[in-house]
SERO-4910 file (N, C-alpha, C, O; in steps of 0.05 Angstrom, whole numbers):
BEGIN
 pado doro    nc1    nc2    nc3   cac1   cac2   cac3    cc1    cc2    cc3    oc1    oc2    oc3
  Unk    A    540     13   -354    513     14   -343    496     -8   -356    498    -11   -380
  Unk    A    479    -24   -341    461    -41   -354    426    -34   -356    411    -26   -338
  Unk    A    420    -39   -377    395    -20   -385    375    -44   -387    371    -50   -411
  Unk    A    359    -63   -366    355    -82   -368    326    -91   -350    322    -90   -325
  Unk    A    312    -97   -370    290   -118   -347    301   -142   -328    315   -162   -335
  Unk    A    291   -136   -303    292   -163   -287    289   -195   -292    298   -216   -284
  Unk    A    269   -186   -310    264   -216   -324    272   -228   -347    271   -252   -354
  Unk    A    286   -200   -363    299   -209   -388    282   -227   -408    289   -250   -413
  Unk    A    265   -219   -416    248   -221   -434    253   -222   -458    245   -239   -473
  Unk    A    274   -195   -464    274   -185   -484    303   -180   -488    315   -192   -470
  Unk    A    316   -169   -501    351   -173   -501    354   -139   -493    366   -127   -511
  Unk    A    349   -126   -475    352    -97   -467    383   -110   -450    400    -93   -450
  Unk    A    389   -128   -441    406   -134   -423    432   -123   -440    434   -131   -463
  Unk    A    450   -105   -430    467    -96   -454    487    -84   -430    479    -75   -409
  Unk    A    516    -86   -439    543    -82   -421    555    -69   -444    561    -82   -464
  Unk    A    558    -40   -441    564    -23   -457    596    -11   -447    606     -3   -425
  Unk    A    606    -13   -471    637     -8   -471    641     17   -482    623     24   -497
  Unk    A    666     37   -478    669     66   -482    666     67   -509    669     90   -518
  Unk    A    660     46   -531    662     58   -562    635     51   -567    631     53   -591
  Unk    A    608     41   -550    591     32   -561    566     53   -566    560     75   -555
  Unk    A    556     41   -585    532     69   -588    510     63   -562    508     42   -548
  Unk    A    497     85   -562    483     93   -547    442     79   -549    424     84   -564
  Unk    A    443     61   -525    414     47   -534    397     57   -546    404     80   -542
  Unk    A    372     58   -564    364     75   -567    321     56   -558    311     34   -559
  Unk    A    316     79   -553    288     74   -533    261     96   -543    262    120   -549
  Unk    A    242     82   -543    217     98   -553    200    108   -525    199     93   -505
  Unk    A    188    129   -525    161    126   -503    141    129   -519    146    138   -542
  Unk    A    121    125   -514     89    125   -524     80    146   -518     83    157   -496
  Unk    A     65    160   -543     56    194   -535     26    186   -549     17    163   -544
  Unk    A     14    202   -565     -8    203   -579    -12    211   -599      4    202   -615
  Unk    A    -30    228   -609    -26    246   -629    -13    274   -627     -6    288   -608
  Unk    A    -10    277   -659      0    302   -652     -3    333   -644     10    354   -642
  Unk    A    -27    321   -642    -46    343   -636    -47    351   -609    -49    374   -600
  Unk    A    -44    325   -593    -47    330   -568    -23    343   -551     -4    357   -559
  Unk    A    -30    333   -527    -14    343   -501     11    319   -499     35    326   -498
  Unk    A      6    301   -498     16    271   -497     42    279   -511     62    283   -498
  Unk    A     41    283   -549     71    284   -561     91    298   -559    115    292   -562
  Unk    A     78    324   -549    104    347   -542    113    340   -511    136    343   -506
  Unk    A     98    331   -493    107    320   -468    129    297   -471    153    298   -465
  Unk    A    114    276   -482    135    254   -495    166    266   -502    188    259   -492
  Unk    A    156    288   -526    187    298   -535    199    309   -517    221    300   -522
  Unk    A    201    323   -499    211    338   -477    232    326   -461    256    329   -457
  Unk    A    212    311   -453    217    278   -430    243    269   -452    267    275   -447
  Unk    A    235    255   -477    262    233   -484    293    253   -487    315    246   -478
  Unk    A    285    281   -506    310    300   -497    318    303   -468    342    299   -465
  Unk    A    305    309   -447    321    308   -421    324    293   -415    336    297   -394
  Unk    A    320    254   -420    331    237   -406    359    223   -429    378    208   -422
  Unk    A    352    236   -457    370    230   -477    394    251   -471    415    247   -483
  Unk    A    391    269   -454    409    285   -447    431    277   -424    455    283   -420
  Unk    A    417    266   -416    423    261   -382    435    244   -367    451    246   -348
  Unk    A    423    220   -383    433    193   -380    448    182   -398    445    184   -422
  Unk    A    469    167   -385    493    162   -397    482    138   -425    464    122   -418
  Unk    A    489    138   -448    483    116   -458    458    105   -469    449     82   -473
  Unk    A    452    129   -471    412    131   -474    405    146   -492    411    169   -494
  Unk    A    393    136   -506    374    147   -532    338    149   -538    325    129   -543
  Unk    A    331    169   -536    299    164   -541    286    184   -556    295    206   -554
  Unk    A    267    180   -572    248    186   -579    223    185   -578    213    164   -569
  Unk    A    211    198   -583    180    199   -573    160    191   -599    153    204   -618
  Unk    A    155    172   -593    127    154   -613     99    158   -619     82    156   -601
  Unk    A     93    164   -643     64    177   -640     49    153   -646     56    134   -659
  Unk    A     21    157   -631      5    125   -618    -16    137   -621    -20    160   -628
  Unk    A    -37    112   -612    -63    117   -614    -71    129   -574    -90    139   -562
  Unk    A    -42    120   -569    -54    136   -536    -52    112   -510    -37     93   -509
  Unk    A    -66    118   -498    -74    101   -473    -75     67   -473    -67     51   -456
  Unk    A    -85     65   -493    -81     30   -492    -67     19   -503    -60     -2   -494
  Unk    A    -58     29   -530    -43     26   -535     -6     33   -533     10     30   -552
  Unk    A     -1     40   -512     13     56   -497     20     35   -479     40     21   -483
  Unk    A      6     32   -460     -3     13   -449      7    -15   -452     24    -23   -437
  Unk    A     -3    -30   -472     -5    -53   -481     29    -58   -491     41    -79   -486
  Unk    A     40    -33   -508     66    -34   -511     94    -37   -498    115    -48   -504
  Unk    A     83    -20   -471    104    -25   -455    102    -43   -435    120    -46   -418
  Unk    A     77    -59   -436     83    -78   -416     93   -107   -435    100   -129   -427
  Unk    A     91    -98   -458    100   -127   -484    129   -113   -485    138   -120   -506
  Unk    A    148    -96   -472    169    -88   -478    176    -74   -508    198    -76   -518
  Unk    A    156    -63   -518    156    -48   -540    161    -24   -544    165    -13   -566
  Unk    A    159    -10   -515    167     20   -515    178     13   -487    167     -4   -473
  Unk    A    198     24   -480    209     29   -452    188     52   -439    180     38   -420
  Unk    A    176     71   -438    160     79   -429    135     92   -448    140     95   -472
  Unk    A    110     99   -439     91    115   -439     75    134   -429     80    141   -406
  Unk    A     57    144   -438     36    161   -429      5    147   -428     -5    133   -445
  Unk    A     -4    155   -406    -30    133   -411    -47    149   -389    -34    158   -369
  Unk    A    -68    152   -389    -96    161   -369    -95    135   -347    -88    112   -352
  Unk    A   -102    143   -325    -97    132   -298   -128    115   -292   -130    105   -270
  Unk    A   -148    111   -310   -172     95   -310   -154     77   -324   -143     59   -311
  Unk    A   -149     79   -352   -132     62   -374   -111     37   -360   -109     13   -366
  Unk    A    -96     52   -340    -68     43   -334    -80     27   -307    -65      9   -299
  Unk    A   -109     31   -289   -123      8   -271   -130     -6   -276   -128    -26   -262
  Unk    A   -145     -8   -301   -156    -29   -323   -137    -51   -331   -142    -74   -328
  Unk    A   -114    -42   -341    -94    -58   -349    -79    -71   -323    -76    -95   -323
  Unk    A    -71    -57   -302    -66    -71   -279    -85   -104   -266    -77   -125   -257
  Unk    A   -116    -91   -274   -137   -103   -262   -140   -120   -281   -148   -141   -271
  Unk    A   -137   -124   -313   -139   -151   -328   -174   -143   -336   -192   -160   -337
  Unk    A   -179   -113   -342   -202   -113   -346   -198    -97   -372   -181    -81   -380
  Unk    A   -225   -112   -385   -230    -90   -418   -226    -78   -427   -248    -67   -431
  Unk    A   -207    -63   -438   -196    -68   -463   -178    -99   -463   -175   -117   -480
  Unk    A   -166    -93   -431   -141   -114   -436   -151   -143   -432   -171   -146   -418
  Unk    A   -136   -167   -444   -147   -191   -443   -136   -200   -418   -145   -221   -409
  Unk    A   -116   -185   -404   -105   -206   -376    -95   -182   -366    -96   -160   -377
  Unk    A    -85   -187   -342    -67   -164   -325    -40   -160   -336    -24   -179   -334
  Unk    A    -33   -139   -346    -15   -130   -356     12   -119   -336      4   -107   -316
  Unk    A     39   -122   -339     54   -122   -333     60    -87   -338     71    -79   -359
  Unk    A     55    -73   -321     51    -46   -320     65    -41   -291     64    -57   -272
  Unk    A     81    -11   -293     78      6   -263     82     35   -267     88     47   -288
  Unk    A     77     44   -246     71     77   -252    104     95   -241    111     98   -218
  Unk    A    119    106   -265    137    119   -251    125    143   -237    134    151   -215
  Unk    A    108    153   -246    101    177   -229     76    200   -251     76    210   -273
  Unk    A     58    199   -228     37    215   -241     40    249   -258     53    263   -242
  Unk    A     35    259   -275     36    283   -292     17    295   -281     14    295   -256
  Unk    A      3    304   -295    -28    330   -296    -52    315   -305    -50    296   -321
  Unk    A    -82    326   -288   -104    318   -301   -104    320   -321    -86    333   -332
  Unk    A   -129    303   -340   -132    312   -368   -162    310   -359   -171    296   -341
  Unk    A   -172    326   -373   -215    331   -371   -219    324   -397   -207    329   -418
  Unk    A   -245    307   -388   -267    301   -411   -281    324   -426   -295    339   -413
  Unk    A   -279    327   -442   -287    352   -463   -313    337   -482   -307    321   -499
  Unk    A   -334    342   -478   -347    346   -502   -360    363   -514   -380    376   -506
  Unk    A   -347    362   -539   -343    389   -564   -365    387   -576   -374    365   -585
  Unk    A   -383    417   -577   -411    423   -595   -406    442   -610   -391    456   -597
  Unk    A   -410    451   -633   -417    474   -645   -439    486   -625   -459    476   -615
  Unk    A   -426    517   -623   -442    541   -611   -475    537   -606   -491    539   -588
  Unk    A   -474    530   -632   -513    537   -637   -530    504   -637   -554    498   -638
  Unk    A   -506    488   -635   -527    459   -624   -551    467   -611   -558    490   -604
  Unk    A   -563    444   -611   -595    443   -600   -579    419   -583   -597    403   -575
  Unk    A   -556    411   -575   -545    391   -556   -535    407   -533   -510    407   -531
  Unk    A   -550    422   -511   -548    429   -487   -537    415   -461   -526    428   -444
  Unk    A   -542    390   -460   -525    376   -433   -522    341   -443   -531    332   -464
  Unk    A   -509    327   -424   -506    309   -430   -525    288   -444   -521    277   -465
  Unk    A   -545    285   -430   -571    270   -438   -578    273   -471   -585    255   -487
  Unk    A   -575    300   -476   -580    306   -508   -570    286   -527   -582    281   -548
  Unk    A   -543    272   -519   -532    271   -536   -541    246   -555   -532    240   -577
  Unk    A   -568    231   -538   -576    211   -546   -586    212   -575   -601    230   -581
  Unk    A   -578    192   -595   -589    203   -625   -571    213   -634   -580    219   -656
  Unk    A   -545    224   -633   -530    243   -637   -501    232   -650   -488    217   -636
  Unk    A   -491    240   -677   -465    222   -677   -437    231   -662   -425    250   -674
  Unk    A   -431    227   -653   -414    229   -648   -389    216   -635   -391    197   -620
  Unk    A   -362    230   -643   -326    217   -636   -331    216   -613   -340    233   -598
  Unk    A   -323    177   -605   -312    181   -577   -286    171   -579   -274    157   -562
  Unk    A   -275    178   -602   -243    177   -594   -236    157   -609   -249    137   -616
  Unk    A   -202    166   -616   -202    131   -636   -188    104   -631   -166    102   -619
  Unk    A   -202     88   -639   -196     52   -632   -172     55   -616   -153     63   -629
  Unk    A   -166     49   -586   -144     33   -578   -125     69   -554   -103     74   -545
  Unk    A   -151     80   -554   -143    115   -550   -155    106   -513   -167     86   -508
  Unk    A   -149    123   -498   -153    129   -469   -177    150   -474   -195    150   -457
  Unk    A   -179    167   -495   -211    178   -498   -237    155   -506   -260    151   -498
  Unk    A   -220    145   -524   -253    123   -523   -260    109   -501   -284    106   -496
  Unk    A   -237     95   -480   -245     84   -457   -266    108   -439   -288    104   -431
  Unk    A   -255    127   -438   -260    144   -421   -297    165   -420   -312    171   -401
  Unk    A   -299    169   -449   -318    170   -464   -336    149   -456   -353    154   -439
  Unk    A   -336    117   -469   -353    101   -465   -356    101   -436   -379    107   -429
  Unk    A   -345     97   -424   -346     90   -391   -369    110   -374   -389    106   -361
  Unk    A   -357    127   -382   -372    160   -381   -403    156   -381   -418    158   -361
  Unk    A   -410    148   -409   -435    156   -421   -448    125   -408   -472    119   -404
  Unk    A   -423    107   -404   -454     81   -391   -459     90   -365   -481     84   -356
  Unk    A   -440    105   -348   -446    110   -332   -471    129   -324   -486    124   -305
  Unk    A   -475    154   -344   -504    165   -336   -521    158   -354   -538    174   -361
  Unk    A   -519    129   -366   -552    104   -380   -548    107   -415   -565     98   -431
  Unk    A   -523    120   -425   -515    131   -451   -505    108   -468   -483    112   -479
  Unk    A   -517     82   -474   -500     66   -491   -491     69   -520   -502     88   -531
  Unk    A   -473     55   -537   -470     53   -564   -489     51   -579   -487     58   -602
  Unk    A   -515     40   -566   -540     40   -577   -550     62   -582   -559     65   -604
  Unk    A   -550     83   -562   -568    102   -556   -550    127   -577   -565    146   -583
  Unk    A   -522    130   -587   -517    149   -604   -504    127   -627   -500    102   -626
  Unk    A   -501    146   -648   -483    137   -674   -456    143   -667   -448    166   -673
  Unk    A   -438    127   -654   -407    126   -647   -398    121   -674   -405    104   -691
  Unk    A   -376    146   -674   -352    153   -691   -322    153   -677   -314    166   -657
  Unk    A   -305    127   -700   -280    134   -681   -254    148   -695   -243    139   -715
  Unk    A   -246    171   -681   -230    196   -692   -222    203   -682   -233    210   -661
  Unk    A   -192    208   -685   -168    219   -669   -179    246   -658   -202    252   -657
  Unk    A   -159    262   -652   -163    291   -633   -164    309   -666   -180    328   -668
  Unk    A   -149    302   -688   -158    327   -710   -181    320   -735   -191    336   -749
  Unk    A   -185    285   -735   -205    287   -746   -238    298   -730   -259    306   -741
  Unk    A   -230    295   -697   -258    299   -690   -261    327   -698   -280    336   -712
  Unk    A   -238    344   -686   -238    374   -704   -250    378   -728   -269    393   -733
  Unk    A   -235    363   -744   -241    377   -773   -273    366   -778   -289    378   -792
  Unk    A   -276    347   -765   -313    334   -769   -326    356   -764   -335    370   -782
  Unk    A   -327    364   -737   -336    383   -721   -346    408   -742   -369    413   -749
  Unk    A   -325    420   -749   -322    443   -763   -338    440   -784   -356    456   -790
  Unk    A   -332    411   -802   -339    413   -824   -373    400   -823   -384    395   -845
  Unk    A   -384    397   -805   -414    399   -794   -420    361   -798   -444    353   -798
  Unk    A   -396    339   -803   -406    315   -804   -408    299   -780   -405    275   -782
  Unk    A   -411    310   -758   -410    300   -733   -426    315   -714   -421    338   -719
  Unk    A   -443    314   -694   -462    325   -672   -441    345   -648   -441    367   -636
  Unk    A   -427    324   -649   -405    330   -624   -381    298   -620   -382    274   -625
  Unk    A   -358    319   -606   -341    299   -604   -322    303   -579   -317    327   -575
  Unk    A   -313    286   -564   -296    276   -540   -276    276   -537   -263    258   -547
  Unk    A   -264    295   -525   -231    301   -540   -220    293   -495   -227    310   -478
  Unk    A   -206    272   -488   -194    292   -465   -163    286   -459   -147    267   -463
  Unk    A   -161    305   -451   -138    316   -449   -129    344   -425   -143    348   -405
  Unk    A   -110    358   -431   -111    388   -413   -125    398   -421   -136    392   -442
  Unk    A   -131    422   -403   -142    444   -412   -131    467   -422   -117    481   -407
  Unk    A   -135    473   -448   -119    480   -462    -99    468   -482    -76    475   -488
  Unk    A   -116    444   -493   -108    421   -511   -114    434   -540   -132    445   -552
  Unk    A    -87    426   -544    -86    447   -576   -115    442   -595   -132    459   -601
  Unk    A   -114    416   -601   -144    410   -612   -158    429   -607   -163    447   -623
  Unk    A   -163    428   -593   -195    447   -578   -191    476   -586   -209    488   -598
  Unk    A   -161    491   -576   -153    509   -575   -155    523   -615   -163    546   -621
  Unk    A   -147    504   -632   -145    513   -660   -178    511   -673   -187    522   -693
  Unk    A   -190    494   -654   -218    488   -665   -231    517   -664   -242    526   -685
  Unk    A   -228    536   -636   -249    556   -618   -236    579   -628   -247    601   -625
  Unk    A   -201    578   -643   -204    606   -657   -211    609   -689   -210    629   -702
  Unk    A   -218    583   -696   -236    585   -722   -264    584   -725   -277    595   -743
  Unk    A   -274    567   -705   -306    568   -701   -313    576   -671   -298    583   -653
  Unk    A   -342    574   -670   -363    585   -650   -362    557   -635   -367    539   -650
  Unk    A   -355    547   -604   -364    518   -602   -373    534   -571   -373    557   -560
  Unk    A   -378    504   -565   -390    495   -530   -379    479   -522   -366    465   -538
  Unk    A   -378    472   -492   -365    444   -484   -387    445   -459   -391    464   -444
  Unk    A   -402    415   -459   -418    414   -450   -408    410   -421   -386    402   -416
  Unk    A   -421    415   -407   -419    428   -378   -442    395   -363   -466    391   -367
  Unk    A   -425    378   -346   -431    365   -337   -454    375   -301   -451    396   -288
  Unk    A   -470    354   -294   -488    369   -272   -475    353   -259   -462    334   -266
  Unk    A   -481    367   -222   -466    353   -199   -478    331   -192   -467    317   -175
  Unk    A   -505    320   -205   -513    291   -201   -498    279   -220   -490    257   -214
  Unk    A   -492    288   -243   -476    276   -269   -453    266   -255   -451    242   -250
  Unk    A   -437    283   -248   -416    280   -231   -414    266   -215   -399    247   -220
  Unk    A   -425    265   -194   -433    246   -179   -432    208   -188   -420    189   -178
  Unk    A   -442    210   -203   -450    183   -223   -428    167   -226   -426    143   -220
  Unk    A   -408    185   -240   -387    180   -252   -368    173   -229   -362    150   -224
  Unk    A   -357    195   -214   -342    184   -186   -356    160   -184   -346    141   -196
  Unk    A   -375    157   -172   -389    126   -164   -374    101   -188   -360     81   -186
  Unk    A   -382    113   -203   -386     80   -229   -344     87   -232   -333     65   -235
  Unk    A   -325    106   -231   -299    113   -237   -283    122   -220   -274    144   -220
  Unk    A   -277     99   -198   -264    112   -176   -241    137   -189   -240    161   -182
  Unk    A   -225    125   -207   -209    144   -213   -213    168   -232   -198    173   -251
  Unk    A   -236    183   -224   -252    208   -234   -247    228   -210   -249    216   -188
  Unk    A   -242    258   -208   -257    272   -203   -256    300   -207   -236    311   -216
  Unk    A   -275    312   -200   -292    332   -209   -280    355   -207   -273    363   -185
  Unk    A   -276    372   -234   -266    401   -237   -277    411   -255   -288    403   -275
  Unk    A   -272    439   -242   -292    460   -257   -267    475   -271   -245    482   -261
  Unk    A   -278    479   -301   -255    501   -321   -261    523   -322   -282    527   -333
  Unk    A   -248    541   -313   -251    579   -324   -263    581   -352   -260    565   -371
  Unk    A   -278    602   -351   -295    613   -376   -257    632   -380   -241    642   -364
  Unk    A   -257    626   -417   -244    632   -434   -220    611   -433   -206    617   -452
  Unk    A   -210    593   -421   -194    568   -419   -190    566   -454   -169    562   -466
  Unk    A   -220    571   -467   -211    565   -496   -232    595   -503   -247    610   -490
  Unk    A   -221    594   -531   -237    633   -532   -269    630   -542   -281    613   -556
  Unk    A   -274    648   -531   -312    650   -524   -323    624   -512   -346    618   -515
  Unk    A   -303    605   -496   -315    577   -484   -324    591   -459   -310    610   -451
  Unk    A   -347    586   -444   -362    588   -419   -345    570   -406   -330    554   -417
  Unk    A   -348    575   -377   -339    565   -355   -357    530   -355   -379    528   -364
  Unk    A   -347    513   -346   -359    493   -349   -340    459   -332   -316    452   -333
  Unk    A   -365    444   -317   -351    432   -305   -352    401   -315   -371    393   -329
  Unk    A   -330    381   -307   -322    359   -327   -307    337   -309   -289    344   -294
  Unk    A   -315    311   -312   -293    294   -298   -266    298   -319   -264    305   -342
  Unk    A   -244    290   -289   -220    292   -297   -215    264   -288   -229    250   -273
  Unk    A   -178    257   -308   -168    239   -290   -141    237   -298   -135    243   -321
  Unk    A   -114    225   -276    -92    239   -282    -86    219   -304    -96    198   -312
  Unk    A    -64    235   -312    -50    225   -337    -23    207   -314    -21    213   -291
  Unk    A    -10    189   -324      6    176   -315     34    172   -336     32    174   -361
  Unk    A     57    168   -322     77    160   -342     84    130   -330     88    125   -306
  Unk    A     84    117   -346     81     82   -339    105     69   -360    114     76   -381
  Unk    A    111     47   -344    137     35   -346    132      2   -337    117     -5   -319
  Unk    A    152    -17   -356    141    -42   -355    151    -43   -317    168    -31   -304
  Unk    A    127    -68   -308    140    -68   -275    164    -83   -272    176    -83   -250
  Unk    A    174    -96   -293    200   -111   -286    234    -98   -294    256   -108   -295
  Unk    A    220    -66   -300    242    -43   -308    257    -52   -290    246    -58   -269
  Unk    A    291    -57   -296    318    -51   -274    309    -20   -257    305      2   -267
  Unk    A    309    -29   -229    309    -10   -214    317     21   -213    304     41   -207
  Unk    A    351     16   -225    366     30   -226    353     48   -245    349     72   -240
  Unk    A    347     36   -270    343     62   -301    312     72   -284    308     96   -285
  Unk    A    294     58   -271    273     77   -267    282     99   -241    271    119   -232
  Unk    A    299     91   -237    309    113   -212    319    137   -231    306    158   -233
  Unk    A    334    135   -240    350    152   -255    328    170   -272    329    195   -272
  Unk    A    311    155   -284    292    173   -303    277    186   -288    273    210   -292
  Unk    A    267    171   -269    253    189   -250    271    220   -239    265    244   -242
  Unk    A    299    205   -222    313    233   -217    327    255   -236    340    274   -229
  Unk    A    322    249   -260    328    260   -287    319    283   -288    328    306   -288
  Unk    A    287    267   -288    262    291   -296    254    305   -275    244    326   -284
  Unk    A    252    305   -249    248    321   -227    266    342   -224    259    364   -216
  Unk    A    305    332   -235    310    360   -235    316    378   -256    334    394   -255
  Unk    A    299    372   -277    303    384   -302    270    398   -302    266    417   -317
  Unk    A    246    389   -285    222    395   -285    215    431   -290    194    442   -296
  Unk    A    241    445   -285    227    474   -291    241    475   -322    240    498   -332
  Unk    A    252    460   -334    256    459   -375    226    455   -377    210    473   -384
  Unk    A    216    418   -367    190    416   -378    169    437   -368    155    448   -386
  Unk    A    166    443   -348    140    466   -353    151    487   -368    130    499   -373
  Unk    A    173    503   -383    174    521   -398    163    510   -425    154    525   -443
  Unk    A    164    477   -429    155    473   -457    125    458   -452    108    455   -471
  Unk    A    121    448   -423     84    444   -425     73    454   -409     53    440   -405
  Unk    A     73    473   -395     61    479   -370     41    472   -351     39    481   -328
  Unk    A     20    446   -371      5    435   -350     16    412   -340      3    393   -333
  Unk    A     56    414   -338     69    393   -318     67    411   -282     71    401   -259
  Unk    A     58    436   -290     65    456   -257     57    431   -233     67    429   -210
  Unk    A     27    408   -252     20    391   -235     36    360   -221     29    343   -205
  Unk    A     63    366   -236     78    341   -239     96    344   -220    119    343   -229
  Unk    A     94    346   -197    103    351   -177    111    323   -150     98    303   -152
  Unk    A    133    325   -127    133    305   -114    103    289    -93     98    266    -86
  Unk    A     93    310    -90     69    306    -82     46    297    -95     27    287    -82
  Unk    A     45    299   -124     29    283   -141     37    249   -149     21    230   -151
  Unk    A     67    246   -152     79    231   -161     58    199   -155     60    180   -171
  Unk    A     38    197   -131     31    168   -131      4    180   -130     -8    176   -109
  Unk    A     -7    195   -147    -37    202   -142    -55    183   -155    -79    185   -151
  Unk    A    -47    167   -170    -67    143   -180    -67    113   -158    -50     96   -155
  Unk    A    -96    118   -144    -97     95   -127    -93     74   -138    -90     73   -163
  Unk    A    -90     47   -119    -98     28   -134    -75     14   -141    -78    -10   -143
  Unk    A    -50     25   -146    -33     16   -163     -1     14   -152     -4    -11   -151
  Unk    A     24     17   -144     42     22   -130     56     31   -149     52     27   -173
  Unk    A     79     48   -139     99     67   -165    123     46   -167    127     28   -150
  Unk    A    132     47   -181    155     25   -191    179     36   -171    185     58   -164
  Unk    A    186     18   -167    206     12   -139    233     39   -140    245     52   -122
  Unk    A    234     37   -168    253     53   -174    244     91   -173    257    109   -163
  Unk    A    225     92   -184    218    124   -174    209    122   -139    214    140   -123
  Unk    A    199    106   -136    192    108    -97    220    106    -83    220    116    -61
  Unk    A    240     98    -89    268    101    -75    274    128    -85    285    142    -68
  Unk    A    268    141   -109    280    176   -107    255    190   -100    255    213   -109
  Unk    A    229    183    -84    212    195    -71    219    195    -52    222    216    -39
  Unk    A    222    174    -43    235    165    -10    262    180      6    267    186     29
  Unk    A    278    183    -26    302    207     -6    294    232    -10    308    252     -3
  Unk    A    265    236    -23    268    273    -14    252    282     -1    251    306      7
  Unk    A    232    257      5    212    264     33    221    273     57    205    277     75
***
């Protein structure tokens, strides 16, 4: 089997004989806190299972851009990355310095913008937050893009709060430990972060308005709007939030063949992964190209294409 970029960039080009070890390959996850690492791990056991000659592990990152940035420099064979993150990088826009060599094997589950208050804030809705310090996520993360983007979108600049940048457990432990206003965690619903934060303390998650909303679709094509069940996290109120999908992304000059395979790997192994993440129930054939904008790598659209 050959495990190889089209362009050969990089020396993946490899003709493996019956005594040879087995390649071995990273994907890009996040913290450990999040949703991102145990998905990661799931994914590299069933394709480390599956596929002949294949080895992977799952890499803990700062997330989205850097995720990102890795696999299109051939540094991880795949990632996890937010679907604003992974248009950006397509489009050669900010964070990234040029258009990045990116494609999408196939879309996962929303992740929602969360921002985290202690219960008894005097920080009621978005606007509050002006003056206010707080995590939008740390350096090189798909929450800080997503965060900043967010807040210029309804007039909220770096000016206007004291920006802190902190992974998903330092914004926690800030939170808790009262050195922070509020902080920006997104992810599922039902992201452990959140989840370990709300059975030790009293919090809020601020509840975005439908002009808010509104805003954001406008200024983020790839936003939209969902509302979370009251208790999603314990004593959290019902409350509504842009979302946006999570993506699994792969350099675009992947050999056809290995993105085919990984792709048909994981589709029919998909009821293992929802026993170990369940917000994959969304990772379905019908989601698979839900991030506009972008085209799925040749190799998962040929195993979409035979089961349409």
């Amino acid at each position: 089997m050959k495990h190889i970029f089209k362009n050969g960039i990089i020396g993946l080009a490899c003709l493996f004989s019956f005594n040879a070890m087995a390649e071995n390959y990273t994907i890009g996850t996040g913290s450990q806190s999040g949703t991102y690492y145990p998905l990661g791990g799931i994914l590299a056991k069933i394709w480390s299972e599956n596929i002949e000659d294949f080895d992977m592990r799952a890499e803990v990152t700062a997330a989205s851009v850097e995720n990102t940035i890795k696999v299109s420099s051939n540094k991880q064979l795949a990632g996890i990355a937010m679907g604003n993150v992974v248009l950006q990088a397509h489009e050669g826009i900010k964070p990234f310095p040029r258009k990045m060599d990116v494609s999408v094997l196939f879309a996962l589950y929303p992740n929602v913008v969360q921002f985290i208050v202690p219960a008894d804030s005097d920080i009621k809705s978005i606007k509050d937050l002006k003056g206010k310090r707080i995590s939008l996520g740390a350096p090189g993360s798909g929450t800080r893009v997503s965060a900043t983007n967010i807040l210029a979108s309804l007039g909220i600049t770096d000016k206007d709060i004291d920006a802190q940048s902190l992974n998903y457990t330092a914004t926690t432990n800030a939170i808790s430990a009262g050195q922070i206003d509020a902080g920006v965690i997104v992810g599922s619903v039902g992201v452990g972060a959140i989840t370990e934060l709300a059975f030790t303390h009293k919090i809020r998650i601020l509840s975005f308005t439908a002009d808010e909303l509104k805003k954001v679709s406008e200024d983020n094509a790839s936003y939209q709007s969902i509302e979370v069940p009251a208790e999603s996290y314990k004593n959290v109120s019902a409350f509504n939030a842009p979302a946006v999908w999570n993506i699994l992304i792969v350099n675009k000059n992947m050999d056809t063949d290995l993105a085919y395979q990984m792709t048909k790997v994981a589709f029919e192994n998909m009821s293992k992964i929802n026993q170990v993440i369940s917000v994959t129930k969304f990772t379905t054939l019908e989601n698979m190209n839900k991030l506009n904008g972008i085209d799925l790598h040749p190799g998962s659209l040929k195993y979409l294409k035979e089961q349409m």
